[in-house]
C-alpha positions as CSV (number, residue, x, y, z in Angstrom):
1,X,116.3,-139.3,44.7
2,X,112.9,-137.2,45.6
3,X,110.4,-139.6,48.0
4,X,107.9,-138.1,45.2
5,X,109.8,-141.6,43.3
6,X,107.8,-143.4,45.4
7,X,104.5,-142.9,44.2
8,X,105.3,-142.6,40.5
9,X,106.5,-146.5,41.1
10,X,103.3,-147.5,42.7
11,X,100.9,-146.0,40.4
12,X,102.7,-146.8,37.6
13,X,103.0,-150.7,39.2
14,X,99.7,-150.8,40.7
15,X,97.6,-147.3,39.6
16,X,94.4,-149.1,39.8
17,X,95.0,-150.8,43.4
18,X,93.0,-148.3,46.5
19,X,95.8,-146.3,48.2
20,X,94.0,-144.9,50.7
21,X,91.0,-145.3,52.2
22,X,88.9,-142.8,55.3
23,X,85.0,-143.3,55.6
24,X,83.6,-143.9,52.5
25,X,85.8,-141.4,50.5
26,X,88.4,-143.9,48.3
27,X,92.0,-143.1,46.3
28,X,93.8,-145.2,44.1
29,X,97.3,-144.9,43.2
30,X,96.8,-143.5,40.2
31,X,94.3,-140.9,41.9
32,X,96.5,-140.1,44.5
33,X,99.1,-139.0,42.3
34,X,96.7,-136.8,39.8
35,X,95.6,-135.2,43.2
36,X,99.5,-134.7,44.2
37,X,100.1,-133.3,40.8
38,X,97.3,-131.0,40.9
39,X,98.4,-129.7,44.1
40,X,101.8,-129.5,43.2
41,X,100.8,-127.2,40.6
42,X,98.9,-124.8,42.7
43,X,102.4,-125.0,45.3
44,X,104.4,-123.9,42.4
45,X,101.8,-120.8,41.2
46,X,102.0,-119.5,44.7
47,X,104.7,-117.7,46.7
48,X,104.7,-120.2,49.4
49,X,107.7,-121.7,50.8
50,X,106.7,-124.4,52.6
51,X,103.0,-126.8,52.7
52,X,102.0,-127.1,56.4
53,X,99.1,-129.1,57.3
54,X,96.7,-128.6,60.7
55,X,94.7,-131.2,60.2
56,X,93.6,-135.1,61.7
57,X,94.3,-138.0,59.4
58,X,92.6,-137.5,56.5
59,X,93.5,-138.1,52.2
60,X,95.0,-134.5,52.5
61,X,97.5,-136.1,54.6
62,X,99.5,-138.4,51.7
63,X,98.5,-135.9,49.1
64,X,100.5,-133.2,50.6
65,X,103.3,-134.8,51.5
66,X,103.6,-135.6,47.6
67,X,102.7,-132.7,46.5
68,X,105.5,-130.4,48.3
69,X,108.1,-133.4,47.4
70,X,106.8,-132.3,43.8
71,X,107.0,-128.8,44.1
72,X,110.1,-129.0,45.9
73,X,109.5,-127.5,48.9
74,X,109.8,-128.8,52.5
75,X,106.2,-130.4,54.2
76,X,105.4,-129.2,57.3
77,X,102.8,-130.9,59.5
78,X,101.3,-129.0,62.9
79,X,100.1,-130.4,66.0
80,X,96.9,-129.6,65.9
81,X,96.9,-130.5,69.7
82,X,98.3,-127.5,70.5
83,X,97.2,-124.6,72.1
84,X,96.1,-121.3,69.9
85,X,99.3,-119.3,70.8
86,X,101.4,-122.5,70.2
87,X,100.2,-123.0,66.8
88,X,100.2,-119.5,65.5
89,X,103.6,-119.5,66.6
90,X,104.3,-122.6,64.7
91,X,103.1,-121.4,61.6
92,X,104.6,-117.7,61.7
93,X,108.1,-120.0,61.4
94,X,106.8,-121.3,58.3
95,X,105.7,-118.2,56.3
96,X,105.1,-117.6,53.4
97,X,103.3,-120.7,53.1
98,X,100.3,-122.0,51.9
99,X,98.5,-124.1,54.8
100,X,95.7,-126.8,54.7
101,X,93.1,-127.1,58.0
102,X,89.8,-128.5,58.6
103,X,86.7,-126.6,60.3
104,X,87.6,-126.7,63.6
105,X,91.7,-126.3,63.2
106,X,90.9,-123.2,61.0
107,X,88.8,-121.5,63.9
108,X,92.4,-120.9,65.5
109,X,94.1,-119.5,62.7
110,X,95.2,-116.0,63.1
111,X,95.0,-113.8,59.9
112,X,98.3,-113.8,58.4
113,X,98.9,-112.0,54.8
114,X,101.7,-114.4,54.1
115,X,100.0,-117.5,54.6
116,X,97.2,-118.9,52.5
117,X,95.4,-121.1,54.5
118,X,93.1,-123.8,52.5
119,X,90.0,-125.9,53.5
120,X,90.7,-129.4,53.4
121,X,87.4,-130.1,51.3
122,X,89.1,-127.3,48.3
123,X,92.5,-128.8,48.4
124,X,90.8,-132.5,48.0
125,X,88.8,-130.7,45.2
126,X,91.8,-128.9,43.4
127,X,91.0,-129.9,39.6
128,X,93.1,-132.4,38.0
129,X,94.0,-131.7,34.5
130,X,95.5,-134.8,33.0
131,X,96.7,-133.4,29.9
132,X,98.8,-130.8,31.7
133,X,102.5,-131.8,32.1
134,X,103.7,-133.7,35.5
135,X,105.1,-131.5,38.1
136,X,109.0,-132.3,37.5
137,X,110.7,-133.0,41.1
138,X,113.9,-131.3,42.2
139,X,116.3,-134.7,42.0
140,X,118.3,-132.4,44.6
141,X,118.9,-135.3,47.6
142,X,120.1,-133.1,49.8
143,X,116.8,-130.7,49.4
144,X,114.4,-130.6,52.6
145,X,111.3,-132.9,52.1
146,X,109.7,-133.1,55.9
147,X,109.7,-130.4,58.4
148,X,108.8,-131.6,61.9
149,X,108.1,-129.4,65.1
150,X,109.8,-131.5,68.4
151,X,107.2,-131.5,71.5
152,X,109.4,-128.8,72.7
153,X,109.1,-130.1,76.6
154,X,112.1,-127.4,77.4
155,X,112.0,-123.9,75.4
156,X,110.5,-123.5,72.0
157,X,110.2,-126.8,69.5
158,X,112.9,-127.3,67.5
159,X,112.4,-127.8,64.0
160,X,113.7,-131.0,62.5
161,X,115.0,-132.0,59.3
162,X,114.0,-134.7,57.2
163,X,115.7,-134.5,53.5
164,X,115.2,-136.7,50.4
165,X,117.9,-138.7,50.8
166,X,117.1,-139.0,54.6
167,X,113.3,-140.8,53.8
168,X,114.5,-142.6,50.7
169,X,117.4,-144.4,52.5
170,X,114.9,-145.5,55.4
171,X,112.4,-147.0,53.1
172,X,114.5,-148.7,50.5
173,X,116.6,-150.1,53.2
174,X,113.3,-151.2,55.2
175,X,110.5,-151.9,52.9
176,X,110.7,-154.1,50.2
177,X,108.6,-152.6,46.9
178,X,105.5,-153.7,45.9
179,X,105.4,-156.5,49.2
180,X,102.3,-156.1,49.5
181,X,99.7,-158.0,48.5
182,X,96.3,-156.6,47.0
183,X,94.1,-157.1,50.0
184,X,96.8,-156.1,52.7
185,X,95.6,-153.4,54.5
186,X,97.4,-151.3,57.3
187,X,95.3,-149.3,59.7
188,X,97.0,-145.9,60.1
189,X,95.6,-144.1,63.5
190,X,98.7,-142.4,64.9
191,X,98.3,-138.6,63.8
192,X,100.2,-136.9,60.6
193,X,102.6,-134.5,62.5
194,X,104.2,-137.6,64.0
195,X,107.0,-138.9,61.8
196,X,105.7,-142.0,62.3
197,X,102.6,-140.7,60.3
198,X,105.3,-139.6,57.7
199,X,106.6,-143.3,57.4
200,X,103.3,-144.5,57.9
201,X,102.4,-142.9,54.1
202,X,105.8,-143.4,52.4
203,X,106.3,-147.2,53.6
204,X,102.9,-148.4,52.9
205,X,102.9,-146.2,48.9
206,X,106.6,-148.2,48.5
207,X,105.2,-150.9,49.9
208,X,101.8,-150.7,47.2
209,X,99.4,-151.0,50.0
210,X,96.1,-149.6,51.2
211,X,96.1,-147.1,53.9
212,X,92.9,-147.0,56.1
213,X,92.8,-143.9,58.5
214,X,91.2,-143.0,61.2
215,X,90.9,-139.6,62.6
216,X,91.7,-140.2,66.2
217,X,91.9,-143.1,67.8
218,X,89.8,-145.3,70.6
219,X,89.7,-148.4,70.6
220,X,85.8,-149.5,69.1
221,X,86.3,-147.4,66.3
222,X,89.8,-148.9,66.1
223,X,88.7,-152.6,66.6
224,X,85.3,-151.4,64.2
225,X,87.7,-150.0,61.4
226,X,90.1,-153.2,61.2
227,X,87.1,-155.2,61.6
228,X,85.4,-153.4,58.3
229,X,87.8,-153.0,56.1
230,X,89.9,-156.5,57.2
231,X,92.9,-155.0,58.0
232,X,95.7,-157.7,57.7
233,X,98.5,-154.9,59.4
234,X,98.8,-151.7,61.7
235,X,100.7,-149.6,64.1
236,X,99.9,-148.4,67.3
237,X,102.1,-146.9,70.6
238,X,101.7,-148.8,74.0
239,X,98.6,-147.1,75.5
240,X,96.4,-147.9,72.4
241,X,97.2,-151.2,72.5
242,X,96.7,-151.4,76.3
243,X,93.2,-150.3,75.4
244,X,92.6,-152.8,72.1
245,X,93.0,-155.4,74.5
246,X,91.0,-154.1,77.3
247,X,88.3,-153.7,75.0
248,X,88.7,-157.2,73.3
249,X,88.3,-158.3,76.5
250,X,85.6,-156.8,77.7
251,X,83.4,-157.0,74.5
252,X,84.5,-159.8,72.5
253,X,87.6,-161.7,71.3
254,X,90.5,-161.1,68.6
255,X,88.1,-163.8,66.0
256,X,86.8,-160.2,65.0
257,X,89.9,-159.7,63.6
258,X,90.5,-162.2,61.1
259,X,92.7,-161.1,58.8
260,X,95.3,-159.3,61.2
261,X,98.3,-160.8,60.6
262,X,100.5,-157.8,61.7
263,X,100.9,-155.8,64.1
264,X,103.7,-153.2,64.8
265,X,104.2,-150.9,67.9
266,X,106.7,-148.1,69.3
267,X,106.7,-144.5,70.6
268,X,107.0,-145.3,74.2
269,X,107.9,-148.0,76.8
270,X,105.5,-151.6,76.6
271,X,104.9,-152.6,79.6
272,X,105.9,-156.7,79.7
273,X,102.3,-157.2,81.0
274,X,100.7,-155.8,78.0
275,X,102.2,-157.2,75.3
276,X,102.0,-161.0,76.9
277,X,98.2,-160.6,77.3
278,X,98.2,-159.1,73.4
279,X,100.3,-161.9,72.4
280,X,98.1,-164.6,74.1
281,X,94.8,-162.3,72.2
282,X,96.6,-162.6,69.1
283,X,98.5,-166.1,68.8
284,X,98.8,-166.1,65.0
285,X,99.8,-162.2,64.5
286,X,103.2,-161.1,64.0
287,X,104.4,-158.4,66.5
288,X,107.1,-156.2,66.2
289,X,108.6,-153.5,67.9
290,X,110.0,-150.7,66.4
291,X,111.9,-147.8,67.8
292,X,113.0,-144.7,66.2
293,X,113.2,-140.7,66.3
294,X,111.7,-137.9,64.5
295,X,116.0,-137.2,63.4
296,X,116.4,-140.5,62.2
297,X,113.7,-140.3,59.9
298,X,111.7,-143.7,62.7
299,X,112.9,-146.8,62.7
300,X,116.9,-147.8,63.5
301,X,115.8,-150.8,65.5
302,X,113.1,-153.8,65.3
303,X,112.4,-156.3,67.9
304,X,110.6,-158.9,65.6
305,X,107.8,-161.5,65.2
306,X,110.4,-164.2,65.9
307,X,112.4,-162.5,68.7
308,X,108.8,-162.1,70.4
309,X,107.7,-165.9,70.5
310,X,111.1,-166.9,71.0
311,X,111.4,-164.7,74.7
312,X,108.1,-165.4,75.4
313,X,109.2,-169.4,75.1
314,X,112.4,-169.5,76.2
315,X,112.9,-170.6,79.9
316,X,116.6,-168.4,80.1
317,X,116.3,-165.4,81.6
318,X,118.3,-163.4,79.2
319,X,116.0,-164.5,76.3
320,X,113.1,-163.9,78.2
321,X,114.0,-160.2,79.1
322,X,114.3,-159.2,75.2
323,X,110.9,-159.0,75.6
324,X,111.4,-155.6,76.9
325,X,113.7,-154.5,74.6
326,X,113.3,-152.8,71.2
327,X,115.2,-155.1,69.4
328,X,118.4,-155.2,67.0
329,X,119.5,-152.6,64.7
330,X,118.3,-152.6,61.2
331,X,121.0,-153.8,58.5
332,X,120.8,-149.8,57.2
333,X,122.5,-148.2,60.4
334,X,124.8,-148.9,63.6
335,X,124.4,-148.5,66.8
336,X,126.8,-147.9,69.7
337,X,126.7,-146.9,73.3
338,X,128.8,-144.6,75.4
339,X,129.7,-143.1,78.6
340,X,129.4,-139.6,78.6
341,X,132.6,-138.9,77.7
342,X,131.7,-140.5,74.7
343,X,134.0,-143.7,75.0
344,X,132.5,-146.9,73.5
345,X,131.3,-149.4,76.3
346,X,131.4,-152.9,76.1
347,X,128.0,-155.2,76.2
348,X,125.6,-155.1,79.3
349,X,127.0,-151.5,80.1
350,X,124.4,-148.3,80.6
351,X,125.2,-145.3,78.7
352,X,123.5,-143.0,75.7
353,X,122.6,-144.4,72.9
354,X,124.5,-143.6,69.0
355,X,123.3,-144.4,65.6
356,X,124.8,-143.6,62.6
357,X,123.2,-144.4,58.8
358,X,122.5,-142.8,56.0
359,X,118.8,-142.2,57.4
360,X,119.8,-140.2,60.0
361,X,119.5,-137.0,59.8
362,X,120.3,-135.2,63.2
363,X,119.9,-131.8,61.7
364,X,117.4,-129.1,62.8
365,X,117.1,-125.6,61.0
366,X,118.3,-123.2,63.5
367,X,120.8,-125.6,65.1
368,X,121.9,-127.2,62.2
369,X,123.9,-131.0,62.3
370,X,124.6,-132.4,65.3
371,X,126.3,-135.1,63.4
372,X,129.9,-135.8,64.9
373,X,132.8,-136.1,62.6
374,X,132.3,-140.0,62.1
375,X,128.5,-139.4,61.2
376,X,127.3,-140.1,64.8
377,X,124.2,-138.8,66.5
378,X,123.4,-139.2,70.2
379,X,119.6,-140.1,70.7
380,X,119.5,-138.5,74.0
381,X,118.2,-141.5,75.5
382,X,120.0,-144.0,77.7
383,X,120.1,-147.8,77.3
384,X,122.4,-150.7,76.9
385,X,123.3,-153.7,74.4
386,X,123.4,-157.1,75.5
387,X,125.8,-160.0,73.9
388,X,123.8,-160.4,70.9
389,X,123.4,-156.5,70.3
390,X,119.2,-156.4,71.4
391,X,118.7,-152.8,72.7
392,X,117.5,-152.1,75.8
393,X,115.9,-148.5,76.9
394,X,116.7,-146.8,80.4
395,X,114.4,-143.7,79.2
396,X,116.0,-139.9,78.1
397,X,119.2,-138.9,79.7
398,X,117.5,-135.8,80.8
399,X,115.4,-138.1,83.1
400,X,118.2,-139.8,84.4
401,X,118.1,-138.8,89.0
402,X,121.7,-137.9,90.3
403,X,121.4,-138.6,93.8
404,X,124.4,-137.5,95.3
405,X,126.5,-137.4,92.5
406,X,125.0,-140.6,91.5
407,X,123.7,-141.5,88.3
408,X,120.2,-143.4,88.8
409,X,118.3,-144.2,85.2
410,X,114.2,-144.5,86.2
411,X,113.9,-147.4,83.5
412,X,115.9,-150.1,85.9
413,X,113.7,-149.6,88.4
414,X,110.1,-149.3,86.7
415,X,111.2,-152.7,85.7
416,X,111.4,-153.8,88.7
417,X,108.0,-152.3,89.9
418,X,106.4,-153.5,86.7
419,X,107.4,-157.2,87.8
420,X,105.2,-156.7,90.4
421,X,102.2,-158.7,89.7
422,X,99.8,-156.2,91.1
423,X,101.3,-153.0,89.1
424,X,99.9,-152.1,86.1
425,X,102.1,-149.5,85.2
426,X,104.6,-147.3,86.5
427,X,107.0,-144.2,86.0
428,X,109.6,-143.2,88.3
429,X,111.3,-139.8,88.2
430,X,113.6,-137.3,90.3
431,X,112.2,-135.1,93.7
432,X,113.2,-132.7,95.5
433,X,115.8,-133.9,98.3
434,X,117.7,-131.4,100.4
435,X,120.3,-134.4,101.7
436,X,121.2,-135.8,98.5
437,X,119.8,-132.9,96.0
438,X,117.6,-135.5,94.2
439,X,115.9,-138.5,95.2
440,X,113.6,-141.2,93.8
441,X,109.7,-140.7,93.7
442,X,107.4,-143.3,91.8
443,X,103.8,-143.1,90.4
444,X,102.1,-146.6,90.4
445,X,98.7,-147.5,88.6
446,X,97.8,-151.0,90.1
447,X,95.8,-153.5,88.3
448,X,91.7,-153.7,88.7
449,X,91.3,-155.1,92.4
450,X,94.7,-155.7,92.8
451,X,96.7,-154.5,96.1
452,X,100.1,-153.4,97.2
453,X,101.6,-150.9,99.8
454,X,104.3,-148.2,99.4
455,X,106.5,-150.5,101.7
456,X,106.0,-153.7,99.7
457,X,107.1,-151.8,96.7
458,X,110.0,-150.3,97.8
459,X,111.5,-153.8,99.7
460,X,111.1,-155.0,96.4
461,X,113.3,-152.6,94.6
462,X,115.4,-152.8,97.9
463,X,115.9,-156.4,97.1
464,X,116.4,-156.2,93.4
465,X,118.6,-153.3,93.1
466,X,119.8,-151.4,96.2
467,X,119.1,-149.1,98.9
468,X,119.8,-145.9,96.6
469,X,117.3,-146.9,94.3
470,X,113.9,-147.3,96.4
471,X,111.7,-145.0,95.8
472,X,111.9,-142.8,99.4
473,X,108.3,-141.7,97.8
474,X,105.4,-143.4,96.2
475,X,102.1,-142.3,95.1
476,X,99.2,-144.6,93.8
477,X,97.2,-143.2,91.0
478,X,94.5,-144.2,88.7
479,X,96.4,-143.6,85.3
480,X,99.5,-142.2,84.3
481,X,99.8,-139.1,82.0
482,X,100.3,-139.8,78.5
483,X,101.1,-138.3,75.3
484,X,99.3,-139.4,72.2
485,X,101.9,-140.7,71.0
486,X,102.3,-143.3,74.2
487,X,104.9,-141.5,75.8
488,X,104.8,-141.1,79.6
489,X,104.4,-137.1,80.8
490,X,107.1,-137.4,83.1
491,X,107.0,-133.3,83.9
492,X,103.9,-133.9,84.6
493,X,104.6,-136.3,87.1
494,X,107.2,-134.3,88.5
495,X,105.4,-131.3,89.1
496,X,103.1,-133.3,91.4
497,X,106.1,-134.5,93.5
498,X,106.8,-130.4,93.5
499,X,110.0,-130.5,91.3
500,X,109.7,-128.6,88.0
């Protein structure tokens, strides 16, 4: 089945309900699929192998990723974060192609005869011709529908695949169609190269409900945008909603947000801190927490609205720490941890994290599947399942310190510094040691007129873990360095405590 089924079902269901919504320009269903045709149309006159956007959130963004499911060929959103030599880069992989950008994301286009590079404002404008015949899909599962570019934080970024059959078995075993009722809104402000931009636009079209973007996020025009257009749902990584309720804080109170009923967040590590004080902002709003990769086509595992009050209630410790984990698989895929000889472990035991489903793709174009014989994939990130299967996220294994031959994973013990009641937030990574060839260094961010020493820390992860694991370095910084996407720069991090 071609995702492009998706939005023949809600325009044919609900053509006449808004689809998408940015500023004061408006879609409906049945407009967004005339503008997808159109599109599609122009894809299919051209030479062009693949659609790439360079663009912020903006009605281009659903359109296109229609419109190449239409024409059959794969959709490629860019960074447009990037530097200039990064992005060129980018899009000589994708040529031929034909490429949409704004103003500013055009500026750093180099001339290439085999792209065709697109304003945003003629591609919104291509004419719809209503008595010309629908674009018919390739019905080809197994054809490519998403491209995406990893971060590439070692060597060049790998370029992942997403196929048909990838998308359509995470949304029809996720979403339920036409859920929606017709003044649900969902604020979309995580950007469109992002997959969870991708599932952002398929989930809420399945789902037959109105997509309000934003082009980059802060939190007033956040808080002013949900406010306006009374979102009732929306998605957001860690550090945004750090700042949502900073702001709320500061400048008002969640009654500005009647109508939020739910609110969904993922892409990096919560601290325990944050989510309490959003949970106490928000009593009646339904959080979840989702986890997922770019190769899995998002989400593989939910920590729900009734997992959240539940922890946040219970008075056992075990219930209580689920707070801090991402949750149980979804019923459309497994997951499984093992050593690193890739042995099954039982419950409560650390290792790298599998999934296996018919969402997950594993697959990049150069590489090809990294699928093991049973349908496996290895995350790459390390974590553990307790009793009741909740999953719980150590960080990547390529963060993991050996010190001395020892394994050491930074998540156990930036728990144990986030417990702190003066930390705000913490990372802790590898350093340079010439005794034990790595060590343990941590970067702290304490809370407004809040205090703590180096020494305090580190008797408190002496006292909760052991001697091996105290940081035999810490450094007190203002803010950590993020990602957009809410993921902690740990490179970064490591560069400052000189070890690349």
């Amino acid at each position: 089945m071609n995702i492009s089924t998706i939005l023949d079902m809600a325009a044919e269901a609900f053509g006449d309900r808004t689809a998408v919504i940015a500023g004061d320009s408006r879609l409906t269903y049945a407009e967004l699929r005339q503008k997808a045709h159109a599109a599609a149309r122009v894809l299919r006159d051209s030479d062009a192998k693949y659609l790439a956007l360079l663009d912020v959130n903006s009605p281009a963004a659903p359109i296109a990723v229609f419109a190449a499911a239409y024409a059959g060929i794969p959709y490629v959103p860019i960074n447009y974060r990037l530097t200039r030599d990064e992005i060129n880069e980018l899009v000589e992989r994708v040529a031929p192609a034909l490429l949409i950008a704004n103003e500013e994301t055009r500026a750093r286009l180099d001339a290439r005869a085999d792209v065709q590079v697109m304003s945003r404002e003629a591609f919104l404008a291509l004419p719809v011709d209503d008595s010309a015949e629908p674009p018919q899909p390739d019905e080809d599962p197994r054809a490519v529908a998403v491209q995406l570019f990893t971060s590439g934080t070692t060597g060049k970024p790998k370029a992942a695949i997403l196929r048909h059959e990838n998308l359509m078995s995470y949304i029809v075993g996720t979403v339920e169609f036409a859920c929606a009722e017709e003044d649900d809104a969902v604020l979309v402000s995580v950007p469109p190269y992002h997959v969870a931009g991708i599932s952002a636009v398929l989930s809420s079209t399945y789902a037959c409900r109105r997509m309000v973007q934003i082009e980059n996020f802060d939190a007033a025009s956040w808080i002013e945008s949900a406010e306006r257009e009374q979102v009732s749902n929306a998605f957001v990584v860690p550090t945004m909603l750090s700042r949502i309720v900073e702001h709320l804080g500061e400048s008002g109170s969640a009654s500005r947000l009647p109508k939020l009923r739910s609110l969904a967040y993922g892409g990096g590590k919560m601290p325990q801190t944050t989510i309490v004080s959003a949970m106490r902002l928000f009593p009646a709003v339904d959080f979840t927490n989702a986890y997922g990769l770019t190769e899995t086509s998002s989400t593989i595992a939910v920590l729900g609205p009734d997992d959240h009050r539940a922890a946040a209630s219970s008075e056992d410790a075990d219930v209580q720490r689920r707070l801090i984990s991402v949750g149980r698989a979804t019923g459309a895929v497994e997951i499984e941890i093992r050593d690193d000889d890739g042995r099954a472990v039982p419950p409560n035991t650390a290792g790298l994290v599998y999934v296996r489903g018919g969402q997950v793709s594993g697959e990049y174009l150069q590489q090809g599947s990294l699928l093991d014989g049973e349908g496996w994939f290895s995350t790459r990130d390390r974590g553990w399942l307790d009793v009741e299967g909740y999953l719980f996220l150590d960080g990547r294994a390529d963060d993991v310190i050996v010190r001395g031959g020892e394994n050491i994973s930074p998540g156990e013990i930036e728990d144990v510094l986030l417990g702190h009641p003066a930390v705000a937030d913490a990372a802790v990574v590898a350093v340079p040691d010439e005794q034990w060839g790595e060590g343990v260094g941590a970067a702290v961010v304490l809370k407004p007129d809040a205090r703590a020493s180096a020494q305090e820390l580190q008797e408190l992860v002496k006292t909760r873990l052991r001697s091996s694991r105290v940081p035999q370095t810490i450094v007190f910084r203002d803010a950590l360095p993020y990602n957009e996407t809410g993921k902690v720069l740990r490179r970064v991090i490591r560069q400052e405590f000189g070890k690349p």
